[in-house]
C-alpha positions in Angstrom: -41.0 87.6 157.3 -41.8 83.9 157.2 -40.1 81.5 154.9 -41.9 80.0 152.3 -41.8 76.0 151.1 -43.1 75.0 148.0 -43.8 71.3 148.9 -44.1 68.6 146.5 -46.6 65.3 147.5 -48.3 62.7 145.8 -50.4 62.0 148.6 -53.0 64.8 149.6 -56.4 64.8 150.6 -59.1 64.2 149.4 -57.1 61.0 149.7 -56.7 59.6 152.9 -54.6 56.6 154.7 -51.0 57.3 157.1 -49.0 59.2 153.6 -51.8 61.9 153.1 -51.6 62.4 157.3 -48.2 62.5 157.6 -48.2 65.1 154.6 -51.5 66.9 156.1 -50.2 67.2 159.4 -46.2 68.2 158.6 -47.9 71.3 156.5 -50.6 72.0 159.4 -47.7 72.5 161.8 -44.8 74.1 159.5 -47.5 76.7 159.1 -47.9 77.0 162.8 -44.4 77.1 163.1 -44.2 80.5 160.7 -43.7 78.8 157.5 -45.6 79.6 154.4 -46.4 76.8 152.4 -47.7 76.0 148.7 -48.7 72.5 147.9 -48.5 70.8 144.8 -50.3 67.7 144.4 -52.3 65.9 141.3 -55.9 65.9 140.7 -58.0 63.7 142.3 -56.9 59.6 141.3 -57.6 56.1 142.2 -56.8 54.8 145.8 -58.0 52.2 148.0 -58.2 55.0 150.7 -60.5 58.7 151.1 -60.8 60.6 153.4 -63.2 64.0 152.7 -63.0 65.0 156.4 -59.4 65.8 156.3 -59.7 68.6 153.4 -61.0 70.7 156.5 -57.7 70.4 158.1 -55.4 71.8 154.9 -53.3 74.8 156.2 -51.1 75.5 153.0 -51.3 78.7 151.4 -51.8 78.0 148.1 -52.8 74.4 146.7 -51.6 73.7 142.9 -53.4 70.8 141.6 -52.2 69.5 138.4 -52.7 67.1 135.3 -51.0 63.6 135.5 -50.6 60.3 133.3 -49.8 57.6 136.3 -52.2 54.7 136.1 -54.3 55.7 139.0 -55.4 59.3 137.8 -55.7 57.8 134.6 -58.0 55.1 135.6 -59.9 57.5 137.7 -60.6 59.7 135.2 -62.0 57.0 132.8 -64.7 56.3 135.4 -68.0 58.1 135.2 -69.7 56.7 138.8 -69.1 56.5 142.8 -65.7 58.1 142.0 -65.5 58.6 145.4 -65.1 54.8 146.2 -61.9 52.6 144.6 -62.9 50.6 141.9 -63.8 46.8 141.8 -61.2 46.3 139.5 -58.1 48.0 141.7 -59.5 46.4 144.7 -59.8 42.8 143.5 -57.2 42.4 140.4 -54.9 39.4 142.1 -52.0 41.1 143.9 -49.2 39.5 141.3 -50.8 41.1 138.7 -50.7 44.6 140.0 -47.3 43.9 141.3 -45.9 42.6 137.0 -48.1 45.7 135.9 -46.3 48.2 138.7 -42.6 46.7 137.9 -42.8 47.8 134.1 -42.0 51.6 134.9 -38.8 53.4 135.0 -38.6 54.3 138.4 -42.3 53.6 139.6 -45.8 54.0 138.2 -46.1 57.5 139.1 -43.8 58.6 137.2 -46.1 60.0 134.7 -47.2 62.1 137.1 -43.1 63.9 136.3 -44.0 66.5 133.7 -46.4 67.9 134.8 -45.4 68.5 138.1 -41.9 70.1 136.4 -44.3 72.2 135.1 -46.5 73.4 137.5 -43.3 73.5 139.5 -41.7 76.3 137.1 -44.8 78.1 136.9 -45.2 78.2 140.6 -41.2 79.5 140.9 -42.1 82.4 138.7 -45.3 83.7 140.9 -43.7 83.5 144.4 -40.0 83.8 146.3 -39.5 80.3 147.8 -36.8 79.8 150.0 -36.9 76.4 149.5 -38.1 73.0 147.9 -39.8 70.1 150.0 -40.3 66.5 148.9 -42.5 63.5 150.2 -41.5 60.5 148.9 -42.6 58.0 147.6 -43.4 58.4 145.0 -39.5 57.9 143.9 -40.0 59.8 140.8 -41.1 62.9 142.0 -37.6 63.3 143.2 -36.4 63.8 139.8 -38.9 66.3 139.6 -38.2 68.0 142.8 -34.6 67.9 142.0 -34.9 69.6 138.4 -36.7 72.4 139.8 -33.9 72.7 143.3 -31.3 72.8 140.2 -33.4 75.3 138.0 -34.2 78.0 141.3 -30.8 77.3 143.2 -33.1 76.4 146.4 -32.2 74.1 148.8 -33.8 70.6 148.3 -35.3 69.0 151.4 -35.8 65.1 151.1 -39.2 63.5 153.4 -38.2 59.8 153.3 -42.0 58.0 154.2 -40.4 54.4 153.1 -37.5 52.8 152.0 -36.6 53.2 148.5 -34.0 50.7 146.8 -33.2 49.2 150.2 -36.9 47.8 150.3 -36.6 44.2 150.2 -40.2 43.4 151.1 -41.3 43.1 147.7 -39.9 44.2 144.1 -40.8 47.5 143.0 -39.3 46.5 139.7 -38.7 43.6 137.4 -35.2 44.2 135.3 -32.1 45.0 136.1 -31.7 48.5 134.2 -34.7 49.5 136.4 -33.0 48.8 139.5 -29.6 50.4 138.7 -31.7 53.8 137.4 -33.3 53.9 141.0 -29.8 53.8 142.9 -28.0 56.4 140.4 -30.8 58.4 141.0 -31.6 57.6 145.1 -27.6 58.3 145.3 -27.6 61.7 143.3 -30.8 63.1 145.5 -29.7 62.3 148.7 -25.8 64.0 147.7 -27.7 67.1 146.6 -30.1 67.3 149.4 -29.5 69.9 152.1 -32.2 67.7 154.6 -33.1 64.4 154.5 -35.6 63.6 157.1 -36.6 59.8 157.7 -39.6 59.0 159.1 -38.2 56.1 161.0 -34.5 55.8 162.7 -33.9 52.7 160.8 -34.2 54.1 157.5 -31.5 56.6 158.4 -29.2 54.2 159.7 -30.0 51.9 156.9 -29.8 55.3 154.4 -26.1 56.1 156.0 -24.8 52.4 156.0 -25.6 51.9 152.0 -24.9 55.7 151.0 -22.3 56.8 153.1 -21.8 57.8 157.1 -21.6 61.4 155.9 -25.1 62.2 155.1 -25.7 61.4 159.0 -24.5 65.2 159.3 -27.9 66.5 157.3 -30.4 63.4 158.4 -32.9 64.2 161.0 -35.9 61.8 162.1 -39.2 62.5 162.1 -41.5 60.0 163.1 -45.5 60.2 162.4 -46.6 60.4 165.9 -49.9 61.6 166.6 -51.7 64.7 166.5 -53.3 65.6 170.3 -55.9 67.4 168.7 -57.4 64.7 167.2 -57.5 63.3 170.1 -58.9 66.1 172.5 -62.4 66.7 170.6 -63.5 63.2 171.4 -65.7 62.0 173.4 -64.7 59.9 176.8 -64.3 55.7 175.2 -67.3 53.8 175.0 -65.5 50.0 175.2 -67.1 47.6 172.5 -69.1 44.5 173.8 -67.8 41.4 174.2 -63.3 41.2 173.5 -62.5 42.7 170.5 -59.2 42.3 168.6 -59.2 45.4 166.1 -56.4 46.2 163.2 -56.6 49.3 161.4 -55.4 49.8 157.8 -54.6 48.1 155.4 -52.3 44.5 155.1 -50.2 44.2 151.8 -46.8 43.0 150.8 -45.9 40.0 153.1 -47.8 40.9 156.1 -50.5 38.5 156.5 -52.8 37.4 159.8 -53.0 34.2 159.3 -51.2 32.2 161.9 -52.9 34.9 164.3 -56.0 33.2 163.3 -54.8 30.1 163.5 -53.5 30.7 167.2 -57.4 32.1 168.2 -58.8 29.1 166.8 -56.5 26.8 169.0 -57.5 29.1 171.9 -60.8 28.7 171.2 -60.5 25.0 170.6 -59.1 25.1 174.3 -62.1 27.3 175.7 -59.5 30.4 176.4 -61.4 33.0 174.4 -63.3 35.7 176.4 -66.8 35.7 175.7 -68.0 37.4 172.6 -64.5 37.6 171.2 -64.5 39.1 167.7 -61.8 40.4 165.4 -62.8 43.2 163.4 -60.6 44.7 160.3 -61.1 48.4 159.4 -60.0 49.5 156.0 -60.9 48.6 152.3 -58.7 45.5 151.9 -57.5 44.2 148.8 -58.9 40.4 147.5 -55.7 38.2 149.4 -56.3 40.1 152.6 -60.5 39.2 152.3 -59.6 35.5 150.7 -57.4 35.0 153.8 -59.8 35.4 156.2 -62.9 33.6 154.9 -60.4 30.5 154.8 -59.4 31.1 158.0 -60.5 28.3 160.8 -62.1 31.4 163.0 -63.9 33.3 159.9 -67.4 33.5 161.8 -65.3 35.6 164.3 -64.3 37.9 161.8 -66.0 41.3 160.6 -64.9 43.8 158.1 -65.7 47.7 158.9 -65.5 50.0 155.8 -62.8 52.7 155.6 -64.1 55.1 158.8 -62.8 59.0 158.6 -60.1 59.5 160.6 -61.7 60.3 164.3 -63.9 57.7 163.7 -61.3 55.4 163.6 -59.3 57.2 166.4 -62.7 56.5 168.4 -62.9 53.1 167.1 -59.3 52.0 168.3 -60.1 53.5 171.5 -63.2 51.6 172.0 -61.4 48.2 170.9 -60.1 45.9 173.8 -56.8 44.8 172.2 -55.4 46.4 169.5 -53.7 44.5 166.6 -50.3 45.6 164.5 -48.2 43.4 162.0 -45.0 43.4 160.4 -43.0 40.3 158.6 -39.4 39.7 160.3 -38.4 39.8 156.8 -39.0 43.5 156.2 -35.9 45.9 156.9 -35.2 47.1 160.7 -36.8 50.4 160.0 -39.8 49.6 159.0 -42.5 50.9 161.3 -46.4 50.8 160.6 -47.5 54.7 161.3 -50.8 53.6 163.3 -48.4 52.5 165.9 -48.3 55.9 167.2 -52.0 56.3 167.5 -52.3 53.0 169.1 -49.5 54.4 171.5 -51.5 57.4 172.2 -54.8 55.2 173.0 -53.2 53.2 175.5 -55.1 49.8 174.8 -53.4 46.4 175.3 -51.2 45.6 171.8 -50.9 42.4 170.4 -47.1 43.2 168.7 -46.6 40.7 165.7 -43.6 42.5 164.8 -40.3 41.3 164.8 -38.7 41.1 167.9 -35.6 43.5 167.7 -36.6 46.1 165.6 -37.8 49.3 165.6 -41.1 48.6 166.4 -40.9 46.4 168.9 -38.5 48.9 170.7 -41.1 51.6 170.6 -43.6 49.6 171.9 -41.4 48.3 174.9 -40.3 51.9 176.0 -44.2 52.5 176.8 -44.8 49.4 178.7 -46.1 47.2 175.9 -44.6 43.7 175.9 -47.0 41.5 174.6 -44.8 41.1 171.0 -44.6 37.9 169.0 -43.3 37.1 165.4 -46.1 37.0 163.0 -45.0 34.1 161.4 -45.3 31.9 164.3 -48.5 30.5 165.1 -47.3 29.1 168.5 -45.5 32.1 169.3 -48.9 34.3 168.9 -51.2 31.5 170.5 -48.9 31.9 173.9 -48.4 35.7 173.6 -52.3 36.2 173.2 -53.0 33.4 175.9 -50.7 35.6 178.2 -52.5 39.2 177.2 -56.1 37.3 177.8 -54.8 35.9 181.4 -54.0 39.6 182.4 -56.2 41.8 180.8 -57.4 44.7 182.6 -59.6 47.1 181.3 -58.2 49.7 183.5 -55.2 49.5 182.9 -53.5 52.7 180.6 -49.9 52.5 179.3 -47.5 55.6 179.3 -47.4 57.9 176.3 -44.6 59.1 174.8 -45.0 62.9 174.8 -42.2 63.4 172.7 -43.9 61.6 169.5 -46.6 63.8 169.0 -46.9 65.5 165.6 -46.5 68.7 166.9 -43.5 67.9 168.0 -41.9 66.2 165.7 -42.6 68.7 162.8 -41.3 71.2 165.7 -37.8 69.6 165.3 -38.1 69.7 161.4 -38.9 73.2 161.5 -35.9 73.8 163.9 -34.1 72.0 161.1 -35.5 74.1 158.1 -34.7 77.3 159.7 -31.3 76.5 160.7 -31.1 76.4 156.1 
C-alpha cells in the first residue's frame, strides 16, 4: 500500500517561476516513486510569474484549494480584468516600498494565508490516513501551520527548505526587532520537531547546522532542483539565434543587478570586441528597477525584453541562446544558488558566471567544465571574463552534464528518505 503525503505549498500552478517547479516536479516524482499525495495550496493570487502549461503536469491525488487573506490573493481578487497577467501596480510600485509594506507582518506577508490552511488542513486529516505531513517553504509561516496540524495528527513533519529563512542577509524580510526574534523561536522550534529537513542547496544545510546545531545534520538531506529530462526530450533539435546573444532567464531582485555587465559590453564594444549582431535579451516580467536599469544603461539599444515564455519555451529559448547569463551578489550567503542553473547545466551553452567566486554556484558550474565566472560587481572583472568567452567561443562545443542532478533523481533520494520514516 503506498504512503500517503499531505503536502503543504504556497506555490502551485497556475503560478509558475523555479518555487511552483520545484513543488510541481517533487510531487510528479514522489508519485512515481509510489507515494500518494494531496496538495494543499491557495486559490489563484497575484504574481509576477504564470505559467497555464504546467497545470497539465499536476500528479497529486487530490488538490485542496483554499481561501486566504495575504496581500496577493487579496489584491487578486479585487481585480475584475486580464487576471491572468500581474498588475501594473505590483509590477511597478518602487522596490522600497514593497519591501516597508512586506516588513510589517509577523513572520511574512503570507501569513494570512495561516487559518485557513489550519483549516483545510484538519478537514483534510479527517477524510484520509496520512502517514505524514510535507512542507515547502517559504512562505515561513506556513510552518506554523504545518507544524499545528504534525502536533494535532501525531505525523511526522517533513521540512522543504527552497531559501534561507532568518539567515537571509540579502535583504530584510522584516523591520523590528520583535519580528525577527519571533522568526528564530519559531525557525528553531520547526526544525527540532522535524523528522526531515531537506535543503535545496548544500549551503543552506551547512549554514542550517552551524546556527541551529551540528545535530540536525543526522535528519538533513539535500535536494537540489536539477532538471527534469523530460522537458527536455520532447523538443525539437536547437535552432541557434542570429547574430551573439547573451540571454538571462528570470527574474533579478534583491541586490542582484546587471549593471556593471553592461557596462563591461559597452567598453567591449567601444573597443570593437563584440561579435556581430550581439544582443542581450532578458526573459521574464521584471519589476520597474530591473527595466529602469537597463534603459540607463550605456548599451540599452542592445537590449530586448521577451515576455514571461511557458516553460519549454524558455527551455527552447536557452537552448537557442549563444551564451547564457546567471547572477548572484558576493554578498548573498554561500548557499545561495539560482535554480535555472541547472537547466542551463543541462543545455550545455557557454555561461557567463557572475557569481561569487567560492560558493556554491561557482562550484557547480566548475565540476561541468564551466569556468568563465566573474564577480558581478566588478565591471573590469566581467569585461575580461566576457573578452575571454568571446575569444573562444565555439558553437560546437557541449559541456558535461551532471546526471546525478536531474529531478528524477533528486526526489529519488527524498523518497529514499521518506520511506526510511
Amino acid at each position: 500500500m503506498s504512503k500517503r503525503i499531505l503536502y503543504i505549498s504556497y506555490f502551485y500552478p497556475p503560478l509558475g517561476g523555479p518555487a511552483v517547479l520545484r513543488n510541481l516536479k517533487t510531487v510528479k516524482y514522489l508519485s512515481k516513486h509510489g507515494f500518494s499525495v494531496d496538495v494543499i495550496t491557495p486559490s489563484d493570487r497575484e504574481y509576477l510569474c504564470r505559467d497555464e502549461s504546467l497545470q497539465v503536469q499536476q500528479h497529486e491525488r487530490k488538490l485542496f484549494r483554499t481561501r486566504s487573506l495575504d496581500p496577493m490573493t487579496v489584491m487578486k481578487s479585487l481585480r475584475r480584468t486580464d487576471k491572468k497577467q500581474a498588475s501594473k501596480l505590483y509590477m511597478e510600485t518602487p522596490e522600497r516600498f514593497k519591501a516597508f509594506f512586506r516588513g510589517l507582518w509577523p513572520i511574512d506577508n503570507k501569513i494570512g494565508w495561516l487559518p485557513f490552511l489550519i483549516q483545510t488542513g484538519k478537514k483534510a486529516l479527517r477524510q484520509s490516513d496520512y502517514d505524514l505531513i510535507y512542507i515547502s517553504m517559504g512562505p515561513f509561516s506556513a510552518g506554523l501551520g504545518a507544524y499545528r496540524l504534525s502536533r494535532l495528527s501525531g505525523l511526522p513533519l517533513v521540512l522543504d527548505l527552497r531559501d534561507y529563512w532568518t539567515l537571509l542577509n540579502d535583504y530584510e524580510m522584516q523591520n523590528f526587532a520583535w519580528q525577527k526574534a519571533l522568526s528564530r523561536h519559531w525557525e528553531k522550534k520547526l526544525y527540532r520537531h522535524a523528522s526531515l529537513i531537506a535543503t535545496a542547496t548544500q549551503g543552506i544545510q551547512e549554514d542550517l547546522c552551524e546556527a541551529f546545531g551540528a545535530d540536525l545534520g543526522a535528519k538533513c538531506i539535500t535536494v537540489y532542483n536539477g532538471w527534469d529530462e523530460e522537458d527536455f526530450s520532447s523538443l525539437p533539435e536547437p535552432v541557434k539565434d542570429e547574430g551573439f546573444v547573451l540571454a538571462y532567464f528570470g527574474n533579478i531582485y534583491a541586490r542582484r543587478s546587471l549593471a556593471k555587465f553592461y557596462d563591461a559590453v559597452a567598453q567591449l564594444r567601444d573597443e570593437d570586441l563584440l561579435p556581430p549582431n550581439t544582443r542581450i535579451k532578458l526573459y521574464g516580467n521584471f519589476f520597474r528597477e530591473v527595466t529602469q536599469e537597463a534603459a540607463e544603461s550605456p548599451v540599452s539599444d542592445l537590449i530586448e525584453f521577451v515576455p514571461q515564455l511557458d516553460h519549454k519555451e524558455a527551455i527552447m529559448a536557452m537552448r537557442n541562446s549563444q551564451v547564457l547569463l546567471l547572477v548572484l551578489n558576493s554578498s548573498g550567503p554561500r548557499g545561495t544558488l539560482s535554480s535555472k542553473i541547472f537547466e542551463y547545466l543541462r543545455c550545455q551553452n557557454p555561461i557567463l558566471a557572475m557569481v561569487p567566486a567560492y560558493h556554491e554556484a561557482a562550484r557547480l558550474l566548475r565540476q561541468c567544465g564551466h569556468d568563465y565566472i566573474c564577480a558581478m560587481e566588478s565591471q573590469d572583472s566581467i569585461y575580461h571574463c566576457l573578452k575571454r568567452l568571446i575569444s573562444e567561443y565555439d558553437p560546437d562545443k557541449r559541456y558535461e552534464v551532471p546526471l546525478n542532478l536531474q529531478r528524477e533523481r533528486q526526489v529519488q533520494h527524498l523518497a529514499e528518505s521518506i520511506a526510511r520514516l
